[in-house]
C-alpha positions in Angstrom: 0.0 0.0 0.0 1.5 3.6 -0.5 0.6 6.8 1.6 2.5 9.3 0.1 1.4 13.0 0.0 2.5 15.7 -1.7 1.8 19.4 -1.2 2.9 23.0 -2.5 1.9 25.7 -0.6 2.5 28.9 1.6 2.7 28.9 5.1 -0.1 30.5 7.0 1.2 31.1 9.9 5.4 31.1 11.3 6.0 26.8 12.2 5.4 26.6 15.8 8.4 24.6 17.3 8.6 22.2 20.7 10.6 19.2 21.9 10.1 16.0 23.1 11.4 14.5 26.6 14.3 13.1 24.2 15.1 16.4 23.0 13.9 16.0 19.2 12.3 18.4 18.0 8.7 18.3 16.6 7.3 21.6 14.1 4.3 22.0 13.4 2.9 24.2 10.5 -0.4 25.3 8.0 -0.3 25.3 4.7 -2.1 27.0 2.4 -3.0 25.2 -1.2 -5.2 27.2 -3.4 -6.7 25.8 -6.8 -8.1 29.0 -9.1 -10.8 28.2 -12.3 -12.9 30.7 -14.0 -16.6 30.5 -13.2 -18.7 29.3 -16.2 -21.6 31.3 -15.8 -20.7 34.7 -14.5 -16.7 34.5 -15.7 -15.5 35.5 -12.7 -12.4 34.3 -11.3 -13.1 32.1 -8.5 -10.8 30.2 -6.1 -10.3 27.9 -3.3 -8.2 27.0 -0.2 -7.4 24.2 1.7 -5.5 24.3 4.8 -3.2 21.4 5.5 -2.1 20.3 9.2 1.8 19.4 8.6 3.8 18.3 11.3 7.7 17.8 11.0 10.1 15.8 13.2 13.6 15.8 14.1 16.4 17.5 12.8 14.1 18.5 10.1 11.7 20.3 12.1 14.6 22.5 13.7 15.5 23.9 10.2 11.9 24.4 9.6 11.9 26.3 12.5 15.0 28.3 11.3 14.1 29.3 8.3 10.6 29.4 7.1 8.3 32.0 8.2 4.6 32.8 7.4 4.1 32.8 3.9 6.9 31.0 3.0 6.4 28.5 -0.1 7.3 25.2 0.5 7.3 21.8 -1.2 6.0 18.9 1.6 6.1 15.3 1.4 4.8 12.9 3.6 2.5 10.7 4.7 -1.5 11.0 6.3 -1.8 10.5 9.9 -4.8 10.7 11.8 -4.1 10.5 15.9 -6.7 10.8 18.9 -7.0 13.1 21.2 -9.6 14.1 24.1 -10.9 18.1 24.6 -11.1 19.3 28.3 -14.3 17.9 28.6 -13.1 14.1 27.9 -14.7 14.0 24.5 -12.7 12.1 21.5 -11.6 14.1 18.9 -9.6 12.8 15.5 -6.8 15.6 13.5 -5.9 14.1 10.3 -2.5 15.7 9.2 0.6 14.9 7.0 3.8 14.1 9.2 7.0 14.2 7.8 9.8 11.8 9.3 13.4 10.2 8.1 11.4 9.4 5.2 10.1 12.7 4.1 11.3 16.2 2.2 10.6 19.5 3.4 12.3 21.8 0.4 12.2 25.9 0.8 11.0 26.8 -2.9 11.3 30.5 -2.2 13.5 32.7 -4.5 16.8 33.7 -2.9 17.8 37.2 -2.8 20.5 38.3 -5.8 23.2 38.7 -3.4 22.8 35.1 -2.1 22.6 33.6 -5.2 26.1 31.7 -4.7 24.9 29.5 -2.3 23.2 26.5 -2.7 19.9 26.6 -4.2 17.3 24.9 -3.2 17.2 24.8 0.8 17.2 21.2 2.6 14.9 18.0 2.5 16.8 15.4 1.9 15.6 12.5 3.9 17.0 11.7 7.5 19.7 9.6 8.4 18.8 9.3 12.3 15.8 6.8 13.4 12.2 7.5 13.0 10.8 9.8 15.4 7.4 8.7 17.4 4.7 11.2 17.4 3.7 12.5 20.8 -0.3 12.1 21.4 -0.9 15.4 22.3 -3.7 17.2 24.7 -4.7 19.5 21.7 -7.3 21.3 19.9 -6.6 21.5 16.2 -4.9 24.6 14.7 -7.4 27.7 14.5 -6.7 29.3 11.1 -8.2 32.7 10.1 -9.7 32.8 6.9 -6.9 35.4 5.8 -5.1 34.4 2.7 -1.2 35.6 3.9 -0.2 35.7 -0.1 
């Protein structure tokens, strides 16, 4: 079976970073994909976006942390995850999100400035060498989002 998912997209808000008991760091981030189509009848230009619950792990999630801020394009891929969770009343609640581990590729797709642009392109995302990290359950609401485009 494959679970593999692929986004581009703009950050919505700055990654929000914190650590496990280990130390390893967990980021967790929106992003924004957008479809745009003309409408048929009036010819307006219409569009549409989805927010998408990414969560990033290890060494990974520290250079997310770094260097991308809110709108910051970025190319994602990794793999669905839904996890449980209980509100502060008890209830059960489900987040379905795309977690990225050793096996995934967070890549910065943002233009450099001109005077950088004898550095290496293309920012990081090459898959992990250390083990898998374990997602901590958490005690948490989903992320709010506002309904404010930030590009």
């Amino acid at each position: 079976m494959l679970n593999e998912v692929n986004i581009i997209g703009h950050l919505g808000n700055d990654p929000e970073i914190r650590y496990q008991p280990s130390g390893d760091a967990i980021a967790t981030m929106s992003i924004g994909c957008s479809e745009r189509w003309r409408d048929k009848k009036s010819g307006e230009q219409k569009e549409k976006t989805e927010w998408i619950r990414v969560v990033v792990f290890g060494k990974l999630a520290e250079n997310v942390g770094e260097y991308l801020k809110k709108g910051s394009l970025v190319f994602v891929k990794g793999k669905f995850r839904t996890r449980k969770w209980q509100d502060q009343s008890g209830q059960d609640k489900y987040s379905t999100e795309v977690t990225v581990g050793m096996d995934g590729i967070v890549k910065f797709l943002d233009k450099k400035p001109q005077s950088q642009s004898t550095q290496q392109q293309g920012g990081w995302g090459q898959p992990q060498q250390s083990q898998q990290r374990q997602q901590a359950q958490q005690n948490e609401p989903p992320m709010d989002f506002d309904d404010d485009i930030p590009f």
